[in-house]
C-alpha positions in Angstrom: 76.7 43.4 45.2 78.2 46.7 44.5 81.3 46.2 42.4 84.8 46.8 43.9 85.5 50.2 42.0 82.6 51.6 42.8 83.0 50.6 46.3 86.1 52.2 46.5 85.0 56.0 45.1 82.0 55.6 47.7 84.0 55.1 50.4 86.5 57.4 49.7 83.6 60.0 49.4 82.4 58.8 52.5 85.7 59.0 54.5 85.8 62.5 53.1 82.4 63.1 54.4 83.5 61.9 57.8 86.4 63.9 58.2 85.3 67.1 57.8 81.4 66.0 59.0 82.0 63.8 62.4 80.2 66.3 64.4 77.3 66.0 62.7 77.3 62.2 64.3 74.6 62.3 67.2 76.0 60.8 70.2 73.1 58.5 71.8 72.0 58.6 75.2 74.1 56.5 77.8 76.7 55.9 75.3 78.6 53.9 77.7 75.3 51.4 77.9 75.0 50.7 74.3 75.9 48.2 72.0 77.4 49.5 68.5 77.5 47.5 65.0 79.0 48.7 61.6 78.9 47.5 58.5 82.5 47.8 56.8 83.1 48.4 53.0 85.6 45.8 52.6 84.2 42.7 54.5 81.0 43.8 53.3 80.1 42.1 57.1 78.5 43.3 59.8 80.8 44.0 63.0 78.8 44.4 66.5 79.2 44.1 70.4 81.3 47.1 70.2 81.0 49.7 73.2 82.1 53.2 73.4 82.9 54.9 76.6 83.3 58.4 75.6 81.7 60.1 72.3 85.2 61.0 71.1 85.8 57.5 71.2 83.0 56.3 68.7 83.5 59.2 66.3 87.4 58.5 66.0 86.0 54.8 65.3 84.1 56.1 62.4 86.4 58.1 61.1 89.7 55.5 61.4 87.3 52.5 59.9 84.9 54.2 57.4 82.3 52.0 57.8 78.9 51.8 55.1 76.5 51.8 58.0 76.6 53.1 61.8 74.1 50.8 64.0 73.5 51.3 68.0 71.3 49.7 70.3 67.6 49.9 71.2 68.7 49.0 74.9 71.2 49.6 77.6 74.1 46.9 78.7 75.8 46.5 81.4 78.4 45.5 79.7 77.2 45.8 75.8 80.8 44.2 74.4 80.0 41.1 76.0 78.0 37.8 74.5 74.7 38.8 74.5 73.7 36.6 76.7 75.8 37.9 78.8 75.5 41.8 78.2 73.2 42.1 81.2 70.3 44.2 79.9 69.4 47.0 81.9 66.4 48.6 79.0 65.3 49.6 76.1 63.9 52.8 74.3 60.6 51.9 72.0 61.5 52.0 68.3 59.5 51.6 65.5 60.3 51.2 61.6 58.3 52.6 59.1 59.5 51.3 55.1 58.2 52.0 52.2 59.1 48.6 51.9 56.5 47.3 53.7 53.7 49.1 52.9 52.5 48.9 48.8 52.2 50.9 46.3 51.5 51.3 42.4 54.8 53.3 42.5 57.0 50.1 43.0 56.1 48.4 39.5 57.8 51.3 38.2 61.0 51.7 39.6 61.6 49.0 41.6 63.1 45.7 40.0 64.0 41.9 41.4 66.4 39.4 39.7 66.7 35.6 40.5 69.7 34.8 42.1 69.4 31.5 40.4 68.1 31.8 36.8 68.4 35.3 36.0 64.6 36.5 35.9 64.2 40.1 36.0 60.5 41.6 37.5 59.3 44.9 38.6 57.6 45.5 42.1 57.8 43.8 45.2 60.0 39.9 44.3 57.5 37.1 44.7 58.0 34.5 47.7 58.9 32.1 44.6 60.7 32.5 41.3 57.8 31.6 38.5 60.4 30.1 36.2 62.8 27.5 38.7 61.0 27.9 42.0 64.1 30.1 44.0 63.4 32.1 47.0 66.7 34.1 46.9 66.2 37.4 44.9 68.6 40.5 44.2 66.5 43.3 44.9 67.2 47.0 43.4 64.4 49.2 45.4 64.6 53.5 45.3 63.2 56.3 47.7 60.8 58.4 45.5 58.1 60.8 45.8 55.2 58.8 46.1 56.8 56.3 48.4 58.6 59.1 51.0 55.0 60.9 51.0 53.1 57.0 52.0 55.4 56.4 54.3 55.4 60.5 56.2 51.7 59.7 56.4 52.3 56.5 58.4 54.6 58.2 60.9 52.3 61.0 61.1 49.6 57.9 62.0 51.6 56.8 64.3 53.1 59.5 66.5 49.3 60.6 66.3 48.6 57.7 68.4 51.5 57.6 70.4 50.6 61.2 72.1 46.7 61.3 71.9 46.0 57.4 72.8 48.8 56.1 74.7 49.6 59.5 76.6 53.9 59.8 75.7 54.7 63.5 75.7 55.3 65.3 72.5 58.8 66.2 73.7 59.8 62.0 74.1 59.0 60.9 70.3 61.5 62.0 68.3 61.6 61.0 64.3 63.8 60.7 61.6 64.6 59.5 57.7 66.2 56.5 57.8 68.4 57.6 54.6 66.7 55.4 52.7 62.7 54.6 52.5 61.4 55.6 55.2 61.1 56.8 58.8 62.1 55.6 62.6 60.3 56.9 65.3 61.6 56.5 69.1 60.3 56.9 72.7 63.0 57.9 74.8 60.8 57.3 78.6 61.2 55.9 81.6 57.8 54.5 81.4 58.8 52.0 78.2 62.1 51.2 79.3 61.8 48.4 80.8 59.1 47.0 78.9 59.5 43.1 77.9 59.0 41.7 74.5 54.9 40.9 75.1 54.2 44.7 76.6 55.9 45.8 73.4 54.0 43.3 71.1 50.6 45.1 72.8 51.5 48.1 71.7 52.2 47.1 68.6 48.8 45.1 68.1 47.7 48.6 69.1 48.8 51.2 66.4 48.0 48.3 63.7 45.1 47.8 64.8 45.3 44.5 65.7 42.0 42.4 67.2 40.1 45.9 66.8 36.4 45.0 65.6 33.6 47.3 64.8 31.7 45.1 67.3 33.8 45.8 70.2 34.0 49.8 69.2 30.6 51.0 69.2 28.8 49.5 66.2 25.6 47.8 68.0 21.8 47.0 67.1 19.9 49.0 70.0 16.4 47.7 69.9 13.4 49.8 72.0 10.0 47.6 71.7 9.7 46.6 67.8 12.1 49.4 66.7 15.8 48.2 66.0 18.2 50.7 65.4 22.0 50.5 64.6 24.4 53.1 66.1 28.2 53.1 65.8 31.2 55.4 66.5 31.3 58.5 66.0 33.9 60.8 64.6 35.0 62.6 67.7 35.1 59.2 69.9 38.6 58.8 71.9 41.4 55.9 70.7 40.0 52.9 67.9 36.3 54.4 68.0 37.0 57.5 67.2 39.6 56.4 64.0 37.5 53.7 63.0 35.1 56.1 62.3 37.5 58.2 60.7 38.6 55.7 58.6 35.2 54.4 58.0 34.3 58.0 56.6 37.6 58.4 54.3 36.9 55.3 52.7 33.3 56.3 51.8 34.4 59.6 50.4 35.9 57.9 47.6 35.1 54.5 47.6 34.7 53.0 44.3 31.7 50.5 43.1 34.7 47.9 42.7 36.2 49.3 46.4 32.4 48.5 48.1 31.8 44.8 46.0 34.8 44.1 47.2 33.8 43.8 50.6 30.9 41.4 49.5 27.9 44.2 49.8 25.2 43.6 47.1 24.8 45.6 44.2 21.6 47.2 45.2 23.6 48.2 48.4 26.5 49.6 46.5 24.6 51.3 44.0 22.3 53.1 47.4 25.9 53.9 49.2 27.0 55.8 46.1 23.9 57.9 45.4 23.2 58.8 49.4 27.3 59.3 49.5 26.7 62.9 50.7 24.2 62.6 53.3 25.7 59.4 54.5 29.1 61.5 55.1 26.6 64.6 56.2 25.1 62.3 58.8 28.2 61.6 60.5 27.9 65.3 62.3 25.0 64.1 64.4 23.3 60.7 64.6 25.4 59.0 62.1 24.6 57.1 58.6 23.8 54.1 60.3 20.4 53.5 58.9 20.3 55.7 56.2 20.7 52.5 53.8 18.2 49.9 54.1 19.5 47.2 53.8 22.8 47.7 55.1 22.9 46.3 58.1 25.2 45.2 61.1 27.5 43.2 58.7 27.8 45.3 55.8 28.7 48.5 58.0 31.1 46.1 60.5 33.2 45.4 56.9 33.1 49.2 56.0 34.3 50.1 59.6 36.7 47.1 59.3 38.2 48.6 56.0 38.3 52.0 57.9 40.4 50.9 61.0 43.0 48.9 58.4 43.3 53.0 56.4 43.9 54.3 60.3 46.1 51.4 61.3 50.0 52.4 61.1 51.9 50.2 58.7 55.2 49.4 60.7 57.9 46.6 60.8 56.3 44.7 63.8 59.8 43.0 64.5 61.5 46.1 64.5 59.8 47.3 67.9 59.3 43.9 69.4 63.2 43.1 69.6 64.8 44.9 72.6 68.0 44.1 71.3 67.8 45.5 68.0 70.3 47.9 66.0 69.2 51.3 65.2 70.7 53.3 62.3 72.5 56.1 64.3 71.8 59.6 63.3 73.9 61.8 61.7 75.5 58.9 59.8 75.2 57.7 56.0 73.0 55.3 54.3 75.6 52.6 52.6 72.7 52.1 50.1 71.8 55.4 49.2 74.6 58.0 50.7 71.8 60.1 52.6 72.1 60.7 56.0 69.9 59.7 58.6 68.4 62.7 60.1 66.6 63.3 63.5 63.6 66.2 64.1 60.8 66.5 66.2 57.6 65.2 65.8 56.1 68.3 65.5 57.9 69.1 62.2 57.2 66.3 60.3 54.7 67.6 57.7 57.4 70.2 56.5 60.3 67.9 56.9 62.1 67.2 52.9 64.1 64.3 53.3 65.7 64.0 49.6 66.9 67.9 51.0 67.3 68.1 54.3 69.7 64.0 53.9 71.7 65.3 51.1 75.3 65.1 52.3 77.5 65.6 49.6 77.5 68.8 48.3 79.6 70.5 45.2 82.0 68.7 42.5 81.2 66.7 39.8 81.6 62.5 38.4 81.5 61.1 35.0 79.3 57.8 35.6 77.5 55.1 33.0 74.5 54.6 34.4 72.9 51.1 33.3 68.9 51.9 34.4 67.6 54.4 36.7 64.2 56.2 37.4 63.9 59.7 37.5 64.8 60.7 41.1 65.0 63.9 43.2 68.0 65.5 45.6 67.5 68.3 46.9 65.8 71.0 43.9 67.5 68.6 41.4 65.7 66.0 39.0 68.0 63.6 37.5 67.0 60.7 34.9 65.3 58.4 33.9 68.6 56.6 32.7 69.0 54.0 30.5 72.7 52.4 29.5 74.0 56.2 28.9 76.7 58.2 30.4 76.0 61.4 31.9 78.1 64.3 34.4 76.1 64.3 37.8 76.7 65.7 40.9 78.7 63.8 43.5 75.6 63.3 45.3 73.2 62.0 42.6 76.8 59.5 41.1 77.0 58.2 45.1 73.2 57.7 45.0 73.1 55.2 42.1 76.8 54.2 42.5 74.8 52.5 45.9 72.5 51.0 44.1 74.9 49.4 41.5 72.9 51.2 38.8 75.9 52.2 36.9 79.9 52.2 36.8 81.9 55.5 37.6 84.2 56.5 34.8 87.3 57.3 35.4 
């Protein structure tokens, strides 16, 4: 829980922000037909089944209420201030949620940190299901956007919107992207082709881009036996959809797997050590027949649990709930992030790989705040570096003080 006087500088700043920003607030599609929620600083609760007939209308909202997060809806109401059971659902676009929170990284042990709720236990990474010392499930969790985990989760978009236009046919021009403002990324399909889709059509898609069910068996990896002679074939690089990426994946793993990464899929030593030392003409191979029996030894198992670790590399890591719900609450663009004061922004998918998000989210620019800072990692905004902290006091810009201010990291000094 942020404390109160911090609350109260961040949403001054943000009321500030509002005032002289609302434009910046993208009005959704259909306004009328959506369903709004906000989070306000004092209640600390969320507030939803608003609706909004006219884009004025929502923006004045923001600015009169000043809330700590902006939320609309996946789908389209009839009537979207109603019960929801009685909002009379008309659609929804496709959404999906891609967190750094959900996919792991070495990065985490090092700046992100739990704390029982109950007993006061402090650990680094991702909290366990269980406290280790009383056995609580209910954690305070202190998580940051850096480098390493903003570049793991780009990739996964960049997975995903990959599949999106060359597998499952959406135009370039529907999938749109953004930074959440926090850890990651949302991507959205605005069609007429997925509105309408129910839970279970969305749930195959999903089992799609994770890969879900896929098996090397079922995706060109077969023993093709002419008299005595058996031969195994598989998938090549170029195949269309899962062959082609579990190839792919097949052949990033290899070209630099680890002795430790192949025993860990149960191959034999002997195997392991031949994989290694025919490394190049195994990955050579793959531009005509394929490696398939350049190992002996390594048959239709042992290359179905390569290929399998290859499809998990090409599968996108996403929140599965996120796209499955066609009722859910979307962060609305243009607004702030009530945990980090960065703004969620929207581009296309084509600009992705050159997209900065601790640049292009920064909204609070000039001016300066005296805060104590109780722990912090070294983070970047914009071409700034601040920290590491550690129970000192330092002048930052109003950007960086709202950033760990969120966070609860420190105390602003008045």
């Amino acid at each position: 829980m942020v404390e109160m006087d911090n609350l109260a500088f961040i949403r001054e700043r943000f009321s500030e922000f509002y005032d002289k920003n609302i434009d910046r607030v993208e009005v959704p599609k259909s306004i009328e037909s959506r369903e709004f929620g906000f989070t306000l600083f004092k209640e600390n609760v969320m507030v939803r089944h608003k609706g909004f007939l006219k884009a004025e209308d929502l923006k004045e909202f923001i600015k009169r209420n000043v809330p700590s997060n902006v939320y609309y809806s996946a789908a389209y109401y009839s009537m979207p201030e109603a019960k929801m059971d009685e909002k009379g659902w008309i659609g929804s676009d496709l959404f999906f949620d891609i967190d750094a929170d959900h996919i792991p990284t070495e990065c985490n042990k090092e700046h992100d940190v739990w704390t029982c709720k109950n007993c006061g236990l402090k650990g680094r990474g991702i909290a366990p299901n269980k406290c280790p010392k009383c056995g609580n499930e209910s954690f305070d969790e202190r998580t940051w956007p850096c480098e390493i985990c903003l570049e793991t989760a780009r990739a996964e978009t960049m997975k995903l919107t990959d599949m999106l236009t060359s597998d499952l046919g959406f135009s370039i021009k529907d999938v749109k992207c953004a930074f959440s403002g926090h850890r990651g990324y949302h991507v959205q399909v605005e069609s007429d082709e997925v509105l309408r889709l129910d839970s279970v059509a969305r749930k195959e898609i999903v089992d799609y881009v994770t890969g879900t069910g896929v098996d090397a068996i079922f995706h060109g990896l077969e023993v093709i036996s002419s008299g005595r002679v058996r031969m195994l074939t598989g998938p090549g690089l170029d195949d269309f959809g899962w062959r082609g990426r579990a190839a792919r994946g097949a052949y990033d793993f290899l070209l630099t797997a680890t002795a430790r990464d192949l025993i860990s899929l149960g191959l034999r030593k002997n195997i392991v050590e031949e994989i290694i030392a025919n490394r190049d003409a195994i990955l050579e191979s793959w531009k005509t027949v394929g490696p398939w029996n350049i190992i002996k030894g390594l048959g239709l198992e042992g290359w179905r649990r390569i290929i399998q670790r290859g499809i998990t590399l090409q599968s996108a890591k996403i929140d599965t709930v996120v796209t499955v719900d066609v009722h859910r609450l979307i962060r609305l663009p243009g607004t702030l992030h009530g945990k980090t004061g960065l703004l969620k922004v929207s581009f296309s998918a084509s600009e992705i790989e050159e997209f900065d998000p601790l640049k292009e989210a920064v909204a609070f620019k000039g001016g300066e705040v005296k805060v104590y800072v109780e722990e912090a990692p070294k983070f970047r905004l914009g071409d700034e570096v601040f920290g590491p902290f550690e129970k000192q006091t330092a002048n930052l810009p109003i950007s960086a003080a709202i950033f760990l201010l969120s966070k609860n990291a420190g105390r602003v000094i008045s």
